[in-house]
Each structure stands twice: as structure tokens, then as C-alpha cells.
C-alpha positions in Angstrom: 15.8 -7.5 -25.0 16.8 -10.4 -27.7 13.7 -12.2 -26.5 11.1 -12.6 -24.7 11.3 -13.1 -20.6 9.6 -15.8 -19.3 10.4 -15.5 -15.5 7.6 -17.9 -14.7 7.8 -20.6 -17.4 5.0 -22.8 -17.5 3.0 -24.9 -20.1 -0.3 -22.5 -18.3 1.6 -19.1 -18.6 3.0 -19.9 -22.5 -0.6 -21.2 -23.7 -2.3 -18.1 -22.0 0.3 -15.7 -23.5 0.1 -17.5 -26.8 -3.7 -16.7 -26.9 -3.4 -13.3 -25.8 -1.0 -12.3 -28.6 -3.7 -14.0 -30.9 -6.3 -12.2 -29.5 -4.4 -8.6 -29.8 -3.2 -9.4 -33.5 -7.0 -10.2 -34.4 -8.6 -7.2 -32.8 -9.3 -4.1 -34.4 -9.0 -1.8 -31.0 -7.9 -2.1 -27.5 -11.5 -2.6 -26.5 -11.7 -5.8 -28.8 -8.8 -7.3 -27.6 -9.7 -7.1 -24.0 -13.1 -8.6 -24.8 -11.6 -11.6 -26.8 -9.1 -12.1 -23.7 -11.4 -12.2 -20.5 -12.6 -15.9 -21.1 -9.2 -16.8 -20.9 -8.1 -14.3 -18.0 -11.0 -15.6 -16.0 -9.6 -19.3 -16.5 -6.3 -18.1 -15.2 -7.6 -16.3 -12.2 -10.1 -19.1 -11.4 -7.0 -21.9 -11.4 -5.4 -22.0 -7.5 -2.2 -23.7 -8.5 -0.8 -21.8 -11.3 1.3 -19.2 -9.6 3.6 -20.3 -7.3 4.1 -19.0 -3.6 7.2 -17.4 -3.9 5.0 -14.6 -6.3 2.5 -13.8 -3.7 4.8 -12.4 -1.0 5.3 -9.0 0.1 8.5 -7.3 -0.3 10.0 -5.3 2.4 12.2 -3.1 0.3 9.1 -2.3 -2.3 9.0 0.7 -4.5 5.5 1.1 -3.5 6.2 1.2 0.4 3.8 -0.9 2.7 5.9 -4.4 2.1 4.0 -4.3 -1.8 5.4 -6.6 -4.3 5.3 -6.3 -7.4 6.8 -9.6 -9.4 7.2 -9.9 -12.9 6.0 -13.7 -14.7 6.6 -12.7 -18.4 7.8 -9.9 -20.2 8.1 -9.6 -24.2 10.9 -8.2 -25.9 9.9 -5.0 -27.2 8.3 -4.2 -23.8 4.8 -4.6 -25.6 3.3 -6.6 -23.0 3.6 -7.8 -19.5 1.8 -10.3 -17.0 3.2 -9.6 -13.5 1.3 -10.3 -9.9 0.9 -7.7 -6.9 1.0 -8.3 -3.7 -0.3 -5.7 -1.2 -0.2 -6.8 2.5 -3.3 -6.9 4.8 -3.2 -2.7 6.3 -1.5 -1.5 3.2 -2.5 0.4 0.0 -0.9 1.6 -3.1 -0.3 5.2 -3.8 -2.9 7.0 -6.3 -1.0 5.8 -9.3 -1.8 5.5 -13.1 -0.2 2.4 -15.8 -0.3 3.9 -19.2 -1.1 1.2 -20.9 -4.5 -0.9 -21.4 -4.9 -4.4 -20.5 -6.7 -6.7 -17.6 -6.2 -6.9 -14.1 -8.1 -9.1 -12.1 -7.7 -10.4 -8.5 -6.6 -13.8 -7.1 -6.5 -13.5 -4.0 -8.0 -11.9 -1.0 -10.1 -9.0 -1.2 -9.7 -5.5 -1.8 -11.2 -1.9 -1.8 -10.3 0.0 -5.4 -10.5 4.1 -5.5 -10.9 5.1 -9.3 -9.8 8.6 -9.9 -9.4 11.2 -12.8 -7.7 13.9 -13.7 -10.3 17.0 -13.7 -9.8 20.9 -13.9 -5.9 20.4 -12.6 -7.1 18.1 -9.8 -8.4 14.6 -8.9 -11.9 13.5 -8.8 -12.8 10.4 -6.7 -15.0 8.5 -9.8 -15.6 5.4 -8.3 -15.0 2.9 -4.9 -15.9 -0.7 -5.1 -15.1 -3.9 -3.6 -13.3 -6.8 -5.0 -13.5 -10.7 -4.4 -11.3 -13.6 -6.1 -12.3 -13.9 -9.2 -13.0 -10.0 -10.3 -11.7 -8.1 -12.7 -12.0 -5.3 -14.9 -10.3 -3.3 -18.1 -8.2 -0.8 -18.1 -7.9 1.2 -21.1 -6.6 5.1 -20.7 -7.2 8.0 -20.2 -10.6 5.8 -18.6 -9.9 3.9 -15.0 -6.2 4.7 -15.4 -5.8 6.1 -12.4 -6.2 4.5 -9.7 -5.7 2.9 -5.8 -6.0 -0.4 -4.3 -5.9 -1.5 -0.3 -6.3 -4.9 1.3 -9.2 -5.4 3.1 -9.2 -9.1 4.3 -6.6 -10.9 6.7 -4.6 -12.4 4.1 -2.3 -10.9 1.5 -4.4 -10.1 -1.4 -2.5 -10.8 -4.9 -4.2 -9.4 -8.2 -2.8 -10.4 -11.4 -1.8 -7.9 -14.3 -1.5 -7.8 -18.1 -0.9 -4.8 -19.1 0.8 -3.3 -23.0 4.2 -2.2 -21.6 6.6 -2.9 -19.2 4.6 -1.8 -16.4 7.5 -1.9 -13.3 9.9 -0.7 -15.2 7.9 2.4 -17.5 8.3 5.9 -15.6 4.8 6.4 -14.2 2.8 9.0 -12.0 1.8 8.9 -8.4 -0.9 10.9 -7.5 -1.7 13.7 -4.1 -5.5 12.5 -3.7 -6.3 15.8 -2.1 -4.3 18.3 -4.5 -4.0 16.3 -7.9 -0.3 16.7 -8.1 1.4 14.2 -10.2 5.4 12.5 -9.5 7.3 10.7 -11.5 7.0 7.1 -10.5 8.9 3.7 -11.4 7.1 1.1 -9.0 10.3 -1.4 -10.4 9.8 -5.5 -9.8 10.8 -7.3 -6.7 12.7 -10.4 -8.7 14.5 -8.0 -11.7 16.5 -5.0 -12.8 15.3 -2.7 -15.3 17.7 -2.1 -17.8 19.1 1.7 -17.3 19.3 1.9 -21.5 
């Protein structure tokens, strides 16, 4: 792209991108640069009026299946980062799916349960289960916590916020057989745009 994609532009989403990029370009690793963002991301997840409604519905025709939605808010344009919401209606779960790419996700709203998996001896272990309130969030940073599954757990929709290093809907992931390990190719694509077929 010619430049970057602000599907959700706000004075909240431009300052909070601004010092994410600052953060990144002043960090010596991943693991620094998440660190230097989570004051920030926790600021974001603790504000109830920055993301509009239309971003925390479910989408019927969803490349996850179960009605999930995932919407895009900003985009950069060398696909470098990404800040997108998902929506995951009460009953449903994602598939066992990884991101390839390292970055924050937090939730905003609802609750959910979290599977953590990883990839052993041509297989999949279960790591870790754990329960998550508004307000919770966590690193990624692969090959650790990559993999992964989410389900909603309360009565209302639960929406978790992402920023992630790539163009998460639109990258070629993996979905994941719990029981025999067995990876797909997966694009989860965005519910409000295309990815460019280039």
C-alpha cells in the first residue's frame, strides 16, 4: 500500500499508534518493545468509548466460522503492523490457530477461556488454560504462546483487541487438529476489507 490504513481514524488510535512505533524503533528486541507498550495498551483497553460498536459485532459470513469477526482499525503500509478487534460470539471458539508475528493482545470485553498449545514431537501439547476478564492481556512472541484458542464464556460477545507485526487477517496462517497436531493453511481475512491478491 502507498500508505498507511487508518480504517478507524481517531485522535486515540493515531496517538496510540504514534507511541507504539516509538516504542518499537527504541527497543533492542521484541521482548522490549512489548514491555515499553503495555502502559499504553492497558490505557487503550481500560477506555469504554474508543472503539465504536460497529467493531464489536459478529460476522455471519466469518472466516473463522461461529459468527467471529475479525475487523481491522489500522494497518501500516509495509504490512509491519496491525491493530484489529475480535469478536467471538457467546457459544463460539476460534479454531487452534497460530499469528506469526509478536505483539499484544488483550481483552475488552467479556470474558474468555484461552487454550495455549505447542507444537511437540509432530503433535500438540495443551501448555496452558486460563481465564480472562476485561482488562487482561498478555504477549505474544513466537515460537512461545503462538499457538493458540480462545472461547466466550460470559453472555455477551466478548471483543479482544490485537496488535500484532504483520498483517494478521490477511498473512496465510495455520489452523490446528487439537487431537492430531495437523496444521492447514489458514487466512482468517477481515470482516470490513479485501486483501489485496498481489
Amino acid at each position: 500500500m502507498a500508505a498507511d490504513e487508518y480504517v478507524l481514524d481517531t485522535p486515540t488510535v493515531r496517538q496510540f499508534l504514534t507511541t507504539v512505533r516509538e516504542s518499537i524503533g527504541a527497543s533492542g528486541s521484541p521482548e522490549e518493545a512489548c514491555t515499553a507498550i503495555r502502559p499504553r495498551f492497558a490505557e487503550l483497553l481500560a477506555d469504554p468509548d474508543w472503539l465504536p460498536g460497529e467493531y464489536r459485532e459478529s460476522d455471519p459470513e466469518s472466516g473463522m466460522g461461529g459468527g467471529i469477526g475479525q475487523w481491522l482499525l489500522f494497518r501500516a503500509a509495509d504490512r509491519s503492523l496491525s491493530l484489529f478487534s475480535l469478536v467471538v460470539p457467546p457459544g463460539s471458539e476460534t479454531p487452534v490457530h497460530d499469528h506469526l508475528a509478536w505483539g499484544l493482545v488483550g481483552l475488552y470485553q467479556g470474558t474468555q477461556d484461552e487454550d495455549i498449545y505447542a507444537e511437540r514431537d509432530g503433535g500438540l501439547e495443551l501448555l496452558e488454560s486460563r481465564s480472562l476478564r476485561p482488562g487482561d492481556f498478555y504477549e505474544l512472541i513466537p515460537p512461545q504462546d503462538d499457538i493458540h484458542r480462545v472461547r466466550t464464556t460470559s453472555a455477551e460477545t466478548s471483543v479482544s483487541i490485537h496488535l500484532l507485526t504483520n498483517d494478521t487477517g490477511c498473512v496465510w496462517r495455520h489452523t490446528f487438529d487439537p487431537e492430531s497436531g495437523e496444521r492447514a493453511p489458514f487466512r482468517s481475512g477481515y470482516v470490513n476489507v479485501d486483501c489485496n491478491e498481489s
